[in-house]
C-alpha positions as CSV (number, residue, x, y, z in Angstrom):
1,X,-49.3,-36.5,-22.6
2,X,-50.9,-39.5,-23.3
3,X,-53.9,-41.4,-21.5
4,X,-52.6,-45.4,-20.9
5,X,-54.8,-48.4,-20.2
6,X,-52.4,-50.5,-18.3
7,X,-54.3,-54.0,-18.7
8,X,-52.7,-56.7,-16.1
9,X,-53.1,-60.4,-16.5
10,X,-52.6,-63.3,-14.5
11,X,-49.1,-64.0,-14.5
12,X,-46.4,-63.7,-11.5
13,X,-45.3,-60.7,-13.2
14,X,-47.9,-58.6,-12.3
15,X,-45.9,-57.9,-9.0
16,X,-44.6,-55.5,-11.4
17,X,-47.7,-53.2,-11.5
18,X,-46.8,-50.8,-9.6
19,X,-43.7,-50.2,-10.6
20,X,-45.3,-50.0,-14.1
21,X,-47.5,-47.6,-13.3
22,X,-45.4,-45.4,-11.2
23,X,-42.7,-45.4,-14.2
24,X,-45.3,-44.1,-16.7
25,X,-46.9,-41.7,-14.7
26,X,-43.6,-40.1,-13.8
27,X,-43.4,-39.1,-17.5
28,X,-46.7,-37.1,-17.1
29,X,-49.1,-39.7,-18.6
30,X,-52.4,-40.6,-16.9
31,X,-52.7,-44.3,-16.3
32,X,-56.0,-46.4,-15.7
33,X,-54.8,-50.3,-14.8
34,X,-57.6,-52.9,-16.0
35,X,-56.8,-55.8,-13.6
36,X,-57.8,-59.6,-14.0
37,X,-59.3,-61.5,-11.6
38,X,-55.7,-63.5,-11.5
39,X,-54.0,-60.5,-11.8
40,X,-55.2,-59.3,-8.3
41,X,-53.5,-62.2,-6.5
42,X,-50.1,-60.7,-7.1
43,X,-50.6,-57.5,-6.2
44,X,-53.3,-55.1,-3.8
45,X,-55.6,-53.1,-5.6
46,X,-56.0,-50.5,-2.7
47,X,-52.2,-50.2,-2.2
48,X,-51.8,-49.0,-6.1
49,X,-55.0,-47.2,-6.3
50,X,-56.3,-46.1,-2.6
51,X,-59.7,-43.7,-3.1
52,X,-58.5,-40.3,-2.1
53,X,-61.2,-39.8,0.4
54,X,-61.2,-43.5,1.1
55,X,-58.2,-44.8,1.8
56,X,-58.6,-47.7,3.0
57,X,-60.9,-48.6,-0.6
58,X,-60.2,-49.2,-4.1
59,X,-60.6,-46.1,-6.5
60,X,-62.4,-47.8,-10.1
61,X,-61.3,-44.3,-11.4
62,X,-57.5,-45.5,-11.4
63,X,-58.1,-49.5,-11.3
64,X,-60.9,-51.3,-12.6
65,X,-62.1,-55.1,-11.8
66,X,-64.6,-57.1,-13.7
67,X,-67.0,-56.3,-10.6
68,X,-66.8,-52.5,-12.2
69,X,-68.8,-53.7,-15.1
70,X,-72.0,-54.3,-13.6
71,X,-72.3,-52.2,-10.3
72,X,-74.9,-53.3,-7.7
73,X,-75.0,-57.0,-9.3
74,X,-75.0,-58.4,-6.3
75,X,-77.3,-56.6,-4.6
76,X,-79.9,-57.0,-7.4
77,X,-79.3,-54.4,-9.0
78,X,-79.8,-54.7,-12.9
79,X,-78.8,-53.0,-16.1
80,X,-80.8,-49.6,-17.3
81,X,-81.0,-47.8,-20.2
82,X,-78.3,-45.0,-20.4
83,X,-76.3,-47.0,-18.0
84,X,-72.6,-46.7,-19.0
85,X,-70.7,-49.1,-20.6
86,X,-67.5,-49.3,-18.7
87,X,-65.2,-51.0,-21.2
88,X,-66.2,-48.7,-24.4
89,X,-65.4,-46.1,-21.8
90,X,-62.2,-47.0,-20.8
91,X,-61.8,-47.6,-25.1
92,X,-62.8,-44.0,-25.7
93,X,-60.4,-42.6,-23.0
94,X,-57.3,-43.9,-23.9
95,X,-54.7,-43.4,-26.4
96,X,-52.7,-46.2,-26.1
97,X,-53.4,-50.1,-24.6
98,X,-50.6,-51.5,-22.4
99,X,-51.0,-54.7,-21.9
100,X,-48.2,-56.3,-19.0
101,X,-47.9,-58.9,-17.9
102,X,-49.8,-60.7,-21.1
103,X,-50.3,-64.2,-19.5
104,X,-50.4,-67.6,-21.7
105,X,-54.1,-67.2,-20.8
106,X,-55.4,-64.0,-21.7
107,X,-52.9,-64.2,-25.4
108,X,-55.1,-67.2,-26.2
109,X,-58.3,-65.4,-25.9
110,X,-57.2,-62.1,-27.7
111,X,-56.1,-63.9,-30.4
112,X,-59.4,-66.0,-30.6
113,X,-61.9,-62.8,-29.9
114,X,-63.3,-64.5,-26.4
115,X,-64.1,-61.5,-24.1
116,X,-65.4,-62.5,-21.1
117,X,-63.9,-60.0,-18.7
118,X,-63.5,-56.1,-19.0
119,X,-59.7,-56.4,-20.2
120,X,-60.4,-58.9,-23.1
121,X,-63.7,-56.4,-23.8
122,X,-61.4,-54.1,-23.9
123,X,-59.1,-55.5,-26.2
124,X,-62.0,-56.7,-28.6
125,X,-63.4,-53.1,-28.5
126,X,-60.0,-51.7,-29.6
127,X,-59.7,-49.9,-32.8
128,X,-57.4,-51.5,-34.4
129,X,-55.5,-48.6,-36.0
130,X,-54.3,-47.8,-32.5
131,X,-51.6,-48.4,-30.7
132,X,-51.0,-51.5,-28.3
133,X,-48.4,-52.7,-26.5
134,X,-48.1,-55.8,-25.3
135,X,-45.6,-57.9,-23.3
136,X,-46.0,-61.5,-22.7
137,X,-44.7,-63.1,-19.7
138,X,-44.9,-66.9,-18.9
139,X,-43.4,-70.2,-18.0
140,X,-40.6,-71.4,-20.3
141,X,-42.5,-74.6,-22.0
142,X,-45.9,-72.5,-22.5
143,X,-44.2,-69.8,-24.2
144,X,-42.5,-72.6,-26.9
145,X,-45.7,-74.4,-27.4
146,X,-46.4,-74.1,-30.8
147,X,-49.4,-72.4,-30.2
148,X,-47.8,-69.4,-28.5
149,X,-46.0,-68.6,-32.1
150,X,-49.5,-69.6,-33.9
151,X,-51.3,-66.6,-31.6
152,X,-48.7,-64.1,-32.2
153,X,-49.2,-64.2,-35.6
154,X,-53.1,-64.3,-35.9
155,X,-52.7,-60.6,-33.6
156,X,-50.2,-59.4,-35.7
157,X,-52.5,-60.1,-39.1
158,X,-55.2,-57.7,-37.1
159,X,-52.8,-55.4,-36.7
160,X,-52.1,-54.9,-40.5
161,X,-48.8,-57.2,-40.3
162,X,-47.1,-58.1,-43.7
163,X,-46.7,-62.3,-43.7
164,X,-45.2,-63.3,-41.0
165,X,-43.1,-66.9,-42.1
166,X,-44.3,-69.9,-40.5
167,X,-40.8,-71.0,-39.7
168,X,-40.1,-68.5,-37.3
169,X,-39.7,-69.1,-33.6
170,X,-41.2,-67.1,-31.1
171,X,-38.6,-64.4,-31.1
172,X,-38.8,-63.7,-34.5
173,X,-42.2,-63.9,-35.1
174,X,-41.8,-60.3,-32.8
175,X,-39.1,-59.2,-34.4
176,X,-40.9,-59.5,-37.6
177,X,-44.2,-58.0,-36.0
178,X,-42.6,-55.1,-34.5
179,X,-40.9,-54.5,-38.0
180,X,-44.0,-54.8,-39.4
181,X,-46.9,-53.8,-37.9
182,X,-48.0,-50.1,-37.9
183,X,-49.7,-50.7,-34.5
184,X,-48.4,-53.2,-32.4
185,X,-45.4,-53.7,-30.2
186,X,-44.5,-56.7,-28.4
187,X,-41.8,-56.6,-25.4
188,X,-39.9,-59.5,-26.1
189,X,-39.5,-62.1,-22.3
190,X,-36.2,-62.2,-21.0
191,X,-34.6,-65.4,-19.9
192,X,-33.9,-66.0,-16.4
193,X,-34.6,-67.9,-13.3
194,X,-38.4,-68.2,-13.2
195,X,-40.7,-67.7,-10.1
196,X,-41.9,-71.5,-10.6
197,X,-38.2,-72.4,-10.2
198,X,-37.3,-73.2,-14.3
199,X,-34.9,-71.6,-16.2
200,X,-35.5,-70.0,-19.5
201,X,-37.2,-67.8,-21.6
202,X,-40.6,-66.3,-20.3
203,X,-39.8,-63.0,-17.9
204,X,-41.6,-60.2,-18.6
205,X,-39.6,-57.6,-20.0
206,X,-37.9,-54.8,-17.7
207,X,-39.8,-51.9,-16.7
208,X,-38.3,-49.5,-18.5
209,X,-38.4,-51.4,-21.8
210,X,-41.8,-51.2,-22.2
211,X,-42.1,-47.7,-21.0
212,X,-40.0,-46.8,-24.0
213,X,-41.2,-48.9,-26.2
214,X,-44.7,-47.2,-25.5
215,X,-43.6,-43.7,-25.6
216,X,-42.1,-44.6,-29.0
217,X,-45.2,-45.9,-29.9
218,X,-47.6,-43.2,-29.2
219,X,-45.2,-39.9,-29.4
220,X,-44.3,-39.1,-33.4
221,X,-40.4,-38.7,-34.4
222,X,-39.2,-34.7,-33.7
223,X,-40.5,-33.3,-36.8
224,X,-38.0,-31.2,-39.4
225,X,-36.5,-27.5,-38.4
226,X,-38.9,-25.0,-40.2
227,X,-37.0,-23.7,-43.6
């Protein structure tokens, strides 16, 4: 079984957390959920990750927050030598990254290298001969700027991509990456009525989509009988 990073961003589709979670850990895999300050807006931390002797707390063993990165900070406390270093932890632990919902935001940064909370550390700490999956979710109009296609492509190029062609629209530029890329996945949106009221393209992807495109990902093909 596998050991899954479940980063969540920002976007109304992080309501889908737990049912995220829950889905992949019914398969048997351990699951650690990297949450966005945004993120936790949508959803309650404690309610997907109560501390087993705590209940009424947060347990950073299942779900960290940027908070997690410098414990005691606001009581003074300050780094040490020897101190761990929670997102080259959480790098080392896992076998796959999961990233859902993948705002407009947070796509922007990754594909620019700015890591300025434990997810995008995360991310920028990745090796990136392993497996990610990602699965952007947005509002109709920010997922056909231009810019959403021109990000795409710059990830997929780190993720040892063949040329992508410039032409494409967003849709194809995953096709093309998931055809392509050794690495990386993306979970195509959906189109559909949107929580801000428009309708289009920019859903995250179902559930169970990304659950199998993970397990695809990270569990090799049966291997040949024995002759």
């Amino acid at each position: 079984m596998a050991n899954i990073v479940l980063g969540v961003t920002g976007s109304v589709a992080a309501i889908r957390t737990p049912a995220l979670d829950a889905a992949f850990r019914q398969q048997g895999h351990a699951v650690r959920i990297v949450a966005t300050h945004a993120a936790t807006y949508f959803f309650d931390p404690i309610a997907i990750a109560p501390h087993p002797e705590h209940p009424h707390q947060r347990d950073p063993s299942r779900l960290t927050l940027d908070a997690d990165e410098w414990p005691g900070h606001d009581s003074g406390r300050r780094w040490e030598r020897d101190d761990p270093v929670l997102h080259i932890e959480l790098r080392n632990w896992a076998d796959v990254l999961v990233i859902a919902p993948l705002d407009a935001n947070t796509l922007a940064k990754m594909a620019c290298g700015i890591c300025d909370n434990c997810l995008t550390c995360v991310w920028r700490a990745w090796d990136t001969q392993r497996p990610v999956v990602l699965a952007p979710a947005m509002n109709t109009l920010m997922w056909q700027h231009p810019m959403t296609r021109r990000q795409l492509r710059m990830l997929a190029v780190d993720a040892g991509a063949a040329h992508i062609p410039g032409h494409l629209d967003e849709l194809g530029v995953i096709a093309c990456i998931n055809d392509r890329s050794p690495t990386l996945r993306i979970a195509p949106p959906q189109s559909k009525r949107l929580a801000c009221g428009d309708i289009g393209i920019g859903a995250i992807a179902e559930v169970q989509t990304i659950v199998e495109m993970t397990l695809a990902l990270i569990q090799p093909s049966n291997p040949p009988p024995a002759t």
